[in-house]
C-alpha positions in Angstrom: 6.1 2.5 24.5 6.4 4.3 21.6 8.2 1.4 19.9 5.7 -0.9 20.3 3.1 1.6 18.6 5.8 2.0 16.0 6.0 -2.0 15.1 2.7 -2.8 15.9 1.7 -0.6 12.7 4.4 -1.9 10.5 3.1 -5.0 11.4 -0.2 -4.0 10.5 1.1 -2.1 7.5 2.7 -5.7 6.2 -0.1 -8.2 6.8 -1.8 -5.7 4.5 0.6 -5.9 2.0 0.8 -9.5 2.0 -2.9 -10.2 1.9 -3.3 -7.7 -1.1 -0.2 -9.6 -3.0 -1.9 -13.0 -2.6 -5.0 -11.6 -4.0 -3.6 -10.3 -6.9 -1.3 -13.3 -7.2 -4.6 -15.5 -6.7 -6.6 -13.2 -9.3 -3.8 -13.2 -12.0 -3.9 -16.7 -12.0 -7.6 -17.2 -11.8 -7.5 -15.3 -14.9 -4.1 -16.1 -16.7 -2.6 -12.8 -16.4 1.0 -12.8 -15.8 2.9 -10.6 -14.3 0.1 -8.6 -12.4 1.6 -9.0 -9.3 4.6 -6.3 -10.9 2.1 -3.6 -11.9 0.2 -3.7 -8.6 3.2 -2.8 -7.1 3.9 0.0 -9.7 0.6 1.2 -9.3 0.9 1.4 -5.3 4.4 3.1 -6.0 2.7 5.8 -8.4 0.5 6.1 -5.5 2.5 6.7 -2.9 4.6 9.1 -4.3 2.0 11.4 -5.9 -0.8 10.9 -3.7 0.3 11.2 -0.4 2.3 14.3 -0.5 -0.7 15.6 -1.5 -3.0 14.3 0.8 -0.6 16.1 3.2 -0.7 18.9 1.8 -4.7 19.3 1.9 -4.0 18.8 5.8 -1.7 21.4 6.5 -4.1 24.1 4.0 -6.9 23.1 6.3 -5.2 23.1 9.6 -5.3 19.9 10.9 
């Protein structure tokens, strides 16, 4: 049971990723920017890494 929960959210988690890739693929052309694709996925990196340890650590300070 617990695997399904697990890749039911991944799958979740990657439909997400792909519809936000084809809307920055579809907005860079739109607008003849190339190579956005590459620094949305810098910019969710950055993200990742310095936001959500953070985010984390607000939980734990508050007790949830």
């Amino acid at each position: 049971m617990l695997m399904a929960c697990i890749l039911l959210s991944n799958i979740g988690a990657s439909i997400t990723e792909v519809a936000t890739d084809a809307l920055v693929a579809e907005y860079g052309q739109k607008h003849r920017i190339g190579g956005l694709q590459s620094y949305a996925s810098m910019a969710l990196a950055i993200d990742t890494k310095y936001t959500r340890p953070l985010q984390v650590s607000k939980k734990v300070l508050i007790g949830l």
